[in-house]
C-alpha positions as CSV (number, residue, x, y, z in Angstrom):
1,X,164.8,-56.7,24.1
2,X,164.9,-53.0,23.4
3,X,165.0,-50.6,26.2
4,X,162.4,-47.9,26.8
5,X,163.8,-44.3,28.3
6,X,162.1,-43.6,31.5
7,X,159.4,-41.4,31.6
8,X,160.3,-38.4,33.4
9,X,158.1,-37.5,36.4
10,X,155.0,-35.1,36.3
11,X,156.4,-32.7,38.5
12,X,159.2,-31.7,36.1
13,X,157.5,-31.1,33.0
14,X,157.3,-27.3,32.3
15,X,154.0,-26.0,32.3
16,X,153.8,-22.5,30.3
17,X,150.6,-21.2,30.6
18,X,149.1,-19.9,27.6
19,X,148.7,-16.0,27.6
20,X,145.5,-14.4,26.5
21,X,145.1,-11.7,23.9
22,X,144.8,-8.7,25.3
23,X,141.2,-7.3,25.1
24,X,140.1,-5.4,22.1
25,X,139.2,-2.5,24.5
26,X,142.8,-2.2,25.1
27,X,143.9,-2.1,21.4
28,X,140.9,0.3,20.3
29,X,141.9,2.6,23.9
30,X,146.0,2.3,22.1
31,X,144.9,2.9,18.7
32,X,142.9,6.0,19.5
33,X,145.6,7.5,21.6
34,X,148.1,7.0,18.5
35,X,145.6,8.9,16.6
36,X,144.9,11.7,19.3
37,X,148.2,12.0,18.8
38,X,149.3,12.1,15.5
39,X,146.9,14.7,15.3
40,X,148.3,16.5,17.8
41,X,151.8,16.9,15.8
42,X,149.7,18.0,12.8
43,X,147.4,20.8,14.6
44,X,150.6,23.0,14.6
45,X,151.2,23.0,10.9
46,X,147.1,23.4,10.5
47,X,147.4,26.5,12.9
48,X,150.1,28.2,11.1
49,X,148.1,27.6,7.9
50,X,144.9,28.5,9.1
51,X,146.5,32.0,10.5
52,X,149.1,32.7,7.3
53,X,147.5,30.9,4.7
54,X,143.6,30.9,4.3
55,X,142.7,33.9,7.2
56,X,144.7,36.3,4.5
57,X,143.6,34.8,1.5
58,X,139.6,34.8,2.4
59,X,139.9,38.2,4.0
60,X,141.7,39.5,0.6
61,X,138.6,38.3,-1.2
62,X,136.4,40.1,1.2
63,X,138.4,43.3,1.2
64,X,138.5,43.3,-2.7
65,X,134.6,44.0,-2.5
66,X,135.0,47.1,0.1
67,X,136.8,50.7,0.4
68,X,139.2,49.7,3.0
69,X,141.6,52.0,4.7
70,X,143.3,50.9,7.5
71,X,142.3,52.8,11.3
72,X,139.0,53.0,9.8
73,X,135.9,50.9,9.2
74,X,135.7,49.3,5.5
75,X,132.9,50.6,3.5
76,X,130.9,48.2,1.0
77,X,131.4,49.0,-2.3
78,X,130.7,45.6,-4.8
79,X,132.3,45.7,-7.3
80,X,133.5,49.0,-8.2
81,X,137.0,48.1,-7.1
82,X,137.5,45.4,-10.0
83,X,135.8,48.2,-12.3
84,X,138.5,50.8,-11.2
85,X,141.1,48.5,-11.3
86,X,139.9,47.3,-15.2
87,X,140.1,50.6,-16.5
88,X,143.6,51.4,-15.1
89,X,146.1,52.1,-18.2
90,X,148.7,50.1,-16.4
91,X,146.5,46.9,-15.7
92,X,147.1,46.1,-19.3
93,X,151.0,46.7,-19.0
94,X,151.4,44.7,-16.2
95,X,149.3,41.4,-17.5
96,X,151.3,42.0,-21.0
97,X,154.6,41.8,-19.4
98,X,154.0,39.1,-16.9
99,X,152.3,37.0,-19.3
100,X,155.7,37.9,-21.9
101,X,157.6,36.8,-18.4
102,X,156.1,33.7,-18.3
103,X,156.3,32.5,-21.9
104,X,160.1,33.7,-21.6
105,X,160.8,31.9,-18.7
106,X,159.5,29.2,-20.0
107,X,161.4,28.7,-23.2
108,X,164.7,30.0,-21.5
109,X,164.4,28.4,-17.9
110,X,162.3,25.3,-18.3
111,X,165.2,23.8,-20.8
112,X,168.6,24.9,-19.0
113,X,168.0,22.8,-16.4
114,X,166.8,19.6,-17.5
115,X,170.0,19.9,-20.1
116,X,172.1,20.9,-16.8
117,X,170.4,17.6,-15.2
118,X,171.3,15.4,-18.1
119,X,174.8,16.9,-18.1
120,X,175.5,16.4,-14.2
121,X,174.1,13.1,-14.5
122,X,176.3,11.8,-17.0
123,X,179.6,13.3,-14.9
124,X,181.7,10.7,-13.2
125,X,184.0,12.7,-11.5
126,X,183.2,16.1,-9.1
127,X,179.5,15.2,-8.9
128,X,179.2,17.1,-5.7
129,X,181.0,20.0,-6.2
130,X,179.1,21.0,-9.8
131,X,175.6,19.8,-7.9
132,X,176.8,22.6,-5.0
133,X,178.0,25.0,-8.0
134,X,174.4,24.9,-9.3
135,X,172.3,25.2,-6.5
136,X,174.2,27.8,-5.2
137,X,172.8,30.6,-6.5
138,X,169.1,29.3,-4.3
139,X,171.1,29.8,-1.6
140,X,172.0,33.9,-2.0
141,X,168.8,35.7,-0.6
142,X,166.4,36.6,-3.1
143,X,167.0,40.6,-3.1
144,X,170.7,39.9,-2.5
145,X,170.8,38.3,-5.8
146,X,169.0,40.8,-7.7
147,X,171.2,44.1,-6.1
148,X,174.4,41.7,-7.9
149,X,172.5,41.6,-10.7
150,X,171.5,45.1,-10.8
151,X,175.4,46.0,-10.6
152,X,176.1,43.7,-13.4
153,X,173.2,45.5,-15.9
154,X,174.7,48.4,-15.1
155,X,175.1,50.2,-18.6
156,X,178.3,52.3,-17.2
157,X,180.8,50.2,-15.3
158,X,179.0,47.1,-15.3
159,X,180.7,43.3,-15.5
160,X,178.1,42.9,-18.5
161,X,179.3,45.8,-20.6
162,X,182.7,45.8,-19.8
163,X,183.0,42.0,-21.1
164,X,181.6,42.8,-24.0
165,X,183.8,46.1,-24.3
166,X,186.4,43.4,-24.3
167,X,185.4,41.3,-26.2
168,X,185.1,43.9,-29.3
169,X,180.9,44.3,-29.2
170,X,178.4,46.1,-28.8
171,X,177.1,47.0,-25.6
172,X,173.5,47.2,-24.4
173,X,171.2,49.0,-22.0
174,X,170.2,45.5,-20.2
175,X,167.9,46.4,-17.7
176,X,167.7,49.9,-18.4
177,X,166.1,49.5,-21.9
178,X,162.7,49.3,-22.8
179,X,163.5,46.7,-24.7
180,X,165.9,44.5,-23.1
181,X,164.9,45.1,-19.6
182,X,162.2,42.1,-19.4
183,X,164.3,39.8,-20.9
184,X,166.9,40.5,-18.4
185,X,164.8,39.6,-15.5
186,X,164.6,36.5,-17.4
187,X,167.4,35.7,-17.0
188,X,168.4,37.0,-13.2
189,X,165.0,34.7,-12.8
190,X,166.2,31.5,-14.3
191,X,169.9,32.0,-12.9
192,X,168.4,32.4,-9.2
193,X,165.8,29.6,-9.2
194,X,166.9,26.5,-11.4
195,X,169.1,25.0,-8.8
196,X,166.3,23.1,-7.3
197,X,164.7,22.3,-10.5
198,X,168.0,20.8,-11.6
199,X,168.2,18.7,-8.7
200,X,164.8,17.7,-8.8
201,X,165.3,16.3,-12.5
202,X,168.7,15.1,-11.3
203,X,166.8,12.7,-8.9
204,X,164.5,11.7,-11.0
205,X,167.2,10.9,-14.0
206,X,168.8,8.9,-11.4
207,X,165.5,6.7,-10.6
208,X,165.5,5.6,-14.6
209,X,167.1,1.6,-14.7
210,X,170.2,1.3,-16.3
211,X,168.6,-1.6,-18.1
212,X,166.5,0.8,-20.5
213,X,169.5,2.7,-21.7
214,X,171.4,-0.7,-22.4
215,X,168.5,-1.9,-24.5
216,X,168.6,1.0,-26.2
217,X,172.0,1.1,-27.0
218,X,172.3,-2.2,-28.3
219,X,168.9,-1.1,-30.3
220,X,171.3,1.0,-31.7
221,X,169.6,4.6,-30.9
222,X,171.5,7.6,-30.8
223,X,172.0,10.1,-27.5
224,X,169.0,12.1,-28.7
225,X,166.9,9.3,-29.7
226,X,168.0,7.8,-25.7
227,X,166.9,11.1,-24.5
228,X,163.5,11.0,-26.4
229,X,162.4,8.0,-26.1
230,X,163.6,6.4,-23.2
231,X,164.6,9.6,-20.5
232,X,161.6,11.8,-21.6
233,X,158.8,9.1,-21.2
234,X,160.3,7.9,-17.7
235,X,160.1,11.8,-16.2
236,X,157.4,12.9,-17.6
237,X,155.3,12.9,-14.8
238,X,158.2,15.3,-13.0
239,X,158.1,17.6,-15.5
240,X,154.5,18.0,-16.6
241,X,154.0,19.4,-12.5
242,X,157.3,21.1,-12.3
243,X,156.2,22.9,-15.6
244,X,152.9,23.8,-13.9
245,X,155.1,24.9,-11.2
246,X,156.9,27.5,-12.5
247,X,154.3,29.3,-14.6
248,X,152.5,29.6,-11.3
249,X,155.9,30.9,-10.1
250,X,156.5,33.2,-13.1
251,X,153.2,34.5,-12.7
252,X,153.7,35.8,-9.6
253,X,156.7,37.2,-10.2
254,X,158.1,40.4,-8.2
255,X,161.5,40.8,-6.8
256,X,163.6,41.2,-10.0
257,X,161.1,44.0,-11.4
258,X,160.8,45.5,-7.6
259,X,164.7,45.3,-7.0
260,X,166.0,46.2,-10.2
261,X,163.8,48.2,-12.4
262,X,161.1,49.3,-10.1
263,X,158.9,48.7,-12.5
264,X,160.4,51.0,-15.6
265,X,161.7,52.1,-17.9
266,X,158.4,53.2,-19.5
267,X,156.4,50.4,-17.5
268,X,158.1,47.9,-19.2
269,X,158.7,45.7,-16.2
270,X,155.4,46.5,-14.2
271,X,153.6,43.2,-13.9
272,X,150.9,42.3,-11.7
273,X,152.3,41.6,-8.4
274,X,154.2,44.6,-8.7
275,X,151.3,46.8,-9.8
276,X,149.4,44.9,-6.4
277,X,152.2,46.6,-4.4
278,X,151.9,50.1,-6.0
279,X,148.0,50.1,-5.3
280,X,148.7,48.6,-1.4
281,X,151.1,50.9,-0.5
282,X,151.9,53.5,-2.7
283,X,148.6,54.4,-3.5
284,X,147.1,52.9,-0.1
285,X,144.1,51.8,-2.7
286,X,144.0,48.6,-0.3
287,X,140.8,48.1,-2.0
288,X,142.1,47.4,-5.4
289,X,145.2,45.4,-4.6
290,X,143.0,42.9,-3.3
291,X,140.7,43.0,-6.0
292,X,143.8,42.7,-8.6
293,X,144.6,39.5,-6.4
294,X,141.5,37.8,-6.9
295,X,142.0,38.1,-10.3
296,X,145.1,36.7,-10.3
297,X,143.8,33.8,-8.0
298,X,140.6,32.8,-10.0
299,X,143.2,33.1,-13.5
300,X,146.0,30.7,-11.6
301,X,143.6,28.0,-9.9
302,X,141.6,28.0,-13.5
303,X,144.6,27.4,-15.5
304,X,145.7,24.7,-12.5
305,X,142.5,23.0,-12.9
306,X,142.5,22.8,-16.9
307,X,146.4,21.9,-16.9
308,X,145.5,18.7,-14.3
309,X,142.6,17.7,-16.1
310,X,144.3,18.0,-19.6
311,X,147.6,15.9,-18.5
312,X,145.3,13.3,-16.5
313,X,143.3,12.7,-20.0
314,X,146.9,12.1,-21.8
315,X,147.8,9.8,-19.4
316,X,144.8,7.5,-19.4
317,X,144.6,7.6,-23.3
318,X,148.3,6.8,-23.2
């Protein structure tokens, strides 16, 4: 016969009661408080917006259509600001040279540093200290950077002309030339900002699998058949908007022309944030600098529009 275990008593079996959901009251009451707050955290950033950001810009567009002086009431005047600002002789200068600004900075400082991206990626040794060595330069205020710059271009004693003294050649006017000048700001441009470009492409280089390049290789393709077919395609996304980026930048450019040309020689240098300054407070023509940056604005967020729209239609053919 087997034995059967004894049944324990009633008394000692555990009894857990079974808990009930908590009522959807509570959960809507919780989830509405998480929302209260999260929008909370983000009024801040909507203030400071609201206040620096869109006030300014929608009262530029309003001043741009009156005779506004400031300590006194604006006058209505349509839009004989734009028509005064047309007809200036230097409205052509300036949109000449910033457009020649932009399509310079373009083919000099969209290249340098996605090549200075592919270089530092490929490094195995000192990664840091060449990723600090090239984003240095962001890191030197703005007008800091273009005073050194301005003591380098200087045609006399400058570190420019005195290397090439040196060196056996020819010096050149650099900043000081009608010629040269724009180019020059070029290059104080590209030197000052790329850091951050090149660290952007960095980390985007970095987010390519390995696996692609091996293929490759054993494809047999060459470095500049890797770099077209299989690094180009996997970042183009990061630089089709960091190329929108920085015409929108270079467009607006106005430290280096402010800093170290004011402008000259011969208007060379003016461009249209520069010229938006001279009518705001040189000329106290309030009127007209806001009318110039309309223009600008309605030029930029067209341009914006048509790039997106273009490079959304390549990627759904592609």
């Amino acid at each position: 016969m087997t034995k059967t275990a004894a049944r324990p008593p009633a008394e000692a079996i555990a009894v857990h009661p079974v808990q009930a959901p908590p009522p959807a009251g509570g959960r809507g009451r919780r989830r509405l408080a998480d929302q209260v707050r999260a929008y909370g955290f983000l009024l801040g950033g909507l203030i400071c917006f609201a206040l620096f950001s869109w006030y300014p810009a929608i009262r530029a567009v309003v001043i741009a259509f009156q005779k506004y002086t400031p300590g006194s009431s604006p006058e209505w005047v349509g839009t004989a600001n734009f028509t005064r600002v047309l007809h200036d002789p230097e409205f052509t200068a300036a949109w000449r040279n910033t457009l020649t600004f932009t399509l310079l900075a373009l083919l000099i400082g969209f290249a340098i540093p996605f090549l200075l991206a592919l270089v530092l990626n490929e490094l195995r040794h000192a990664k840091a200290f060449f990723r600090i060595v090239v984003y240095l330069p962001v890191m030197i205020p703005p007008v800091v950077s273009a005073l050194l710059w301005k003591w380098f271009y200087d045609p006399g004693a400058g570190l420019a002309n005195e290397a090439l003294r040196f060196l056996h050649l020819p010096t050149s006017n650099w900043s000081n030339g009608a010629d040269t000048a724009l180019i020059s700001l070029v290059i104080v441009a590209t030197w000052a900002n790329m850091g951050g470009t090149v660290l952007i492409y960095l980390a985007a280089l970095q987010s390519i699998p390995g696996e692609l390049y091996e293929a490759a290789e054993l494809d047999g393709a060459s470095l500049l058949q890797r770099i077209r077919h299989v690094t180009v395609p996997q970042t183009r996304f990061v630089i089709l908007m960091l190329m929108l980026l920085q015409i929108i930048a270079t467009m607006q450019v106005f430290t280096e022309p402010f800093v170290i040309t004011g402008g000259g020689p011969e208007n060379a240098t003016v461009t249209v944030l520069y010229l938006i300054y001279k009518y705001a407070f040189l000329y106290n023509d309030f009127g007209g600098a806001c009318a110039l940056s309309v223009m600008l604005l309605v030029l930029l967020g067209a341009f914006s529009a048509l790039y997106l729209r273009l490079t959304r239609s390549g990627e759904d053919d592609a």
